[in-house]
C-alpha positions in Angstrom: 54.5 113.4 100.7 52.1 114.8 103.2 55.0 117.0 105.0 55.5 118.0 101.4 52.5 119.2 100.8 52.2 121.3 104.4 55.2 123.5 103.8 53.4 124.6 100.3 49.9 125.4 101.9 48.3 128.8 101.8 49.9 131.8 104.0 46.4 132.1 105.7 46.7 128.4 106.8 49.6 129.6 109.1 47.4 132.3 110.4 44.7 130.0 111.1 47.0 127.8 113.1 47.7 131.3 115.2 44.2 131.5 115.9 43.3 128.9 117.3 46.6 128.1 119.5 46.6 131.7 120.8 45.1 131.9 124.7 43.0 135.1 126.0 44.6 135.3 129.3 44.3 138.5 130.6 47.3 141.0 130.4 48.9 138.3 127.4 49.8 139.8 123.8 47.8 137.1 122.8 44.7 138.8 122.2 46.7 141.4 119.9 48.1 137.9 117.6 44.6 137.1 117.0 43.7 140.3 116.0 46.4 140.6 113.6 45.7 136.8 112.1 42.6 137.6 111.7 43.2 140.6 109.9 45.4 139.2 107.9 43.1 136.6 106.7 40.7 139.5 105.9 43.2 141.1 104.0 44.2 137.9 102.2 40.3 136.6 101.3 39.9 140.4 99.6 42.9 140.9 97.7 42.2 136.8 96.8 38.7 137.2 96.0 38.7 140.8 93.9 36.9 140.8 90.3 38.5 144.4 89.3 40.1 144.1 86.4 43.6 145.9 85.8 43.6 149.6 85.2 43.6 150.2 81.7 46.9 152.2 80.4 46.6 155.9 80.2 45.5 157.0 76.8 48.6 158.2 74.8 49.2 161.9 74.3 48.4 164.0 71.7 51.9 164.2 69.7 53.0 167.8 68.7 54.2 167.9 65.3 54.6 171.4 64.3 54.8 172.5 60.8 57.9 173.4 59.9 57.0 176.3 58.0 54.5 178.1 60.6 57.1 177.8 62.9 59.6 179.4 61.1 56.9 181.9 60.2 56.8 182.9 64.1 60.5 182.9 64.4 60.5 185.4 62.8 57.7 187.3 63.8 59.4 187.0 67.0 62.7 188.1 66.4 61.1 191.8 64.3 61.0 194.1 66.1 58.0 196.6 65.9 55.8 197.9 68.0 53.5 195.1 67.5 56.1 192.3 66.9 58.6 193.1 69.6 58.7 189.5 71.2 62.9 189.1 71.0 63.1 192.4 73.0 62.1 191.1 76.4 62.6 187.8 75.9 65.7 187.8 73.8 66.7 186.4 70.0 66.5 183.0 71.0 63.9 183.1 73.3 66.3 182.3 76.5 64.9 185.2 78.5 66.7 188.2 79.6 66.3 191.0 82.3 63.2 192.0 80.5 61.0 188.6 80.2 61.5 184.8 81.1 63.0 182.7 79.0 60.2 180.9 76.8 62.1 177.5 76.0 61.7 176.8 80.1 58.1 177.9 79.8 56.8 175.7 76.6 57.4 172.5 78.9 55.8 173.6 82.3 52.9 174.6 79.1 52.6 170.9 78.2 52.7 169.6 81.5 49.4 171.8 82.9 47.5 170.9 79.9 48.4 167.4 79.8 50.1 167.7 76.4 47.0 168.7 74.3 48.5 170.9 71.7 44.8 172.6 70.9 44.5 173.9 74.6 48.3 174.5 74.9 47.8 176.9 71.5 44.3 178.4 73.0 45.8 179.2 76.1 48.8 181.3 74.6 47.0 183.4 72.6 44.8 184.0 74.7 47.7 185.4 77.1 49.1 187.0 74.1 46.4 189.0 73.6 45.7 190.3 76.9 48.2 188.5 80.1 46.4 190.6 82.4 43.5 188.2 82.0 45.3 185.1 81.2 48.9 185.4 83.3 51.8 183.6 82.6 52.6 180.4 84.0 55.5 180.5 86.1 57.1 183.4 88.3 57.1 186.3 86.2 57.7 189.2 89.4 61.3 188.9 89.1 61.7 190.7 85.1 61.2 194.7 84.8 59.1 194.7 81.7 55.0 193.4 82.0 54.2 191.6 79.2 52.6 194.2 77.0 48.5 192.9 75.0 49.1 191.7 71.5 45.6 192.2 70.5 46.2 194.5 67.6 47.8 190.9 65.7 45.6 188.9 63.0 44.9 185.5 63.9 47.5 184.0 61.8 50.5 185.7 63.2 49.0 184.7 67.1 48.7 181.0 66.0 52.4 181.3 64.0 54.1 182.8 67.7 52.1 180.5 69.9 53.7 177.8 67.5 56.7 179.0 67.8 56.9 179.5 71.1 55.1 175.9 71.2 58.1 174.2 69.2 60.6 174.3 72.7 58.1 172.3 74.6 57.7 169.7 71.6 58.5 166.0 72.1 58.7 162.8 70.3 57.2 160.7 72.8 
């Protein structure tokens, strides 16, 4: 029963035993083997003896429902083409990018990824770069397309907010 109950002792027992069998003769490695039980048993007491508590799990994310009809709205905002609608131009009719402008499905994600899925700041932060991008740039490398993204400050609020959605919608998730 006793041998029993020696093979199912503590790990730091072991290191113990180390401890105190290990001489200090000089030029031996057993100087180093105390070290290293000792720091073991350090590293065992704290991990065995720690009142934190478990990290809490990350808050879930805002979920991006879109309405339906405001997106649809911007779709077709997008795809007029005006000189003060002339999205689809650059960027092409179904927002895959051409020559002109990146492609805006590959940019809605990289969107929700910088701000952490919050639709408010995700719809703040396009407008605000469709109104003026020379103050608020595009996320992404956009060096490579012949066209600059030209201010769509002249646009009420409603058609801004109805593009951003739109432009939103690629990014959106279930999750």
């Amino acid at each position: 029963m006793r041998a029993a109950s020696r093979s199912r002792s503590p790990c730091w027992r072991s290191e113990l035993a180390v401890w105190k069998r290990a001489p200090l003769a000089p030029g031996s490695h057993a100087g180093h083997r105390r070290i290293a039980a000792l720091l073991t048993l350090v590293v065992l007491a704290l991990v065995a003896c720690s009142d934190e508590p478990p990290a809490d799990p990350p808050a879930p994310r805002p979920a991006f429902k879109p309405d339906p009809e405001i997106v649809e709205f911007g779709r077709r905002l997008f795809r007029k083409s005006s000189p003060t609608h002339g999205c689809a131009t650059c960027h092409g009719l179904d927002a895959r990018g051409s020559r002109m402008g990146p492609s805006l499905r590959k940019a809605a994600p990289i969107y929700f990824e910088k701000y952490d899925h919050d639709p408010k700041q995700i719809l703040k932060r396009l407008i605000e770069h469709m109104r003026d991008p020379d103050i608020f740039p595009a996320i992404g490398n956009v060096d490579d397309f012949i066209a600059p993204m030209p201010p769509y400050d002249r646009l009420p609020p409603a058609e801004l907010e109805a593009l951003a959605t739109f432009v939103m919608s690629f990014g959106a998730t279930d999750s």
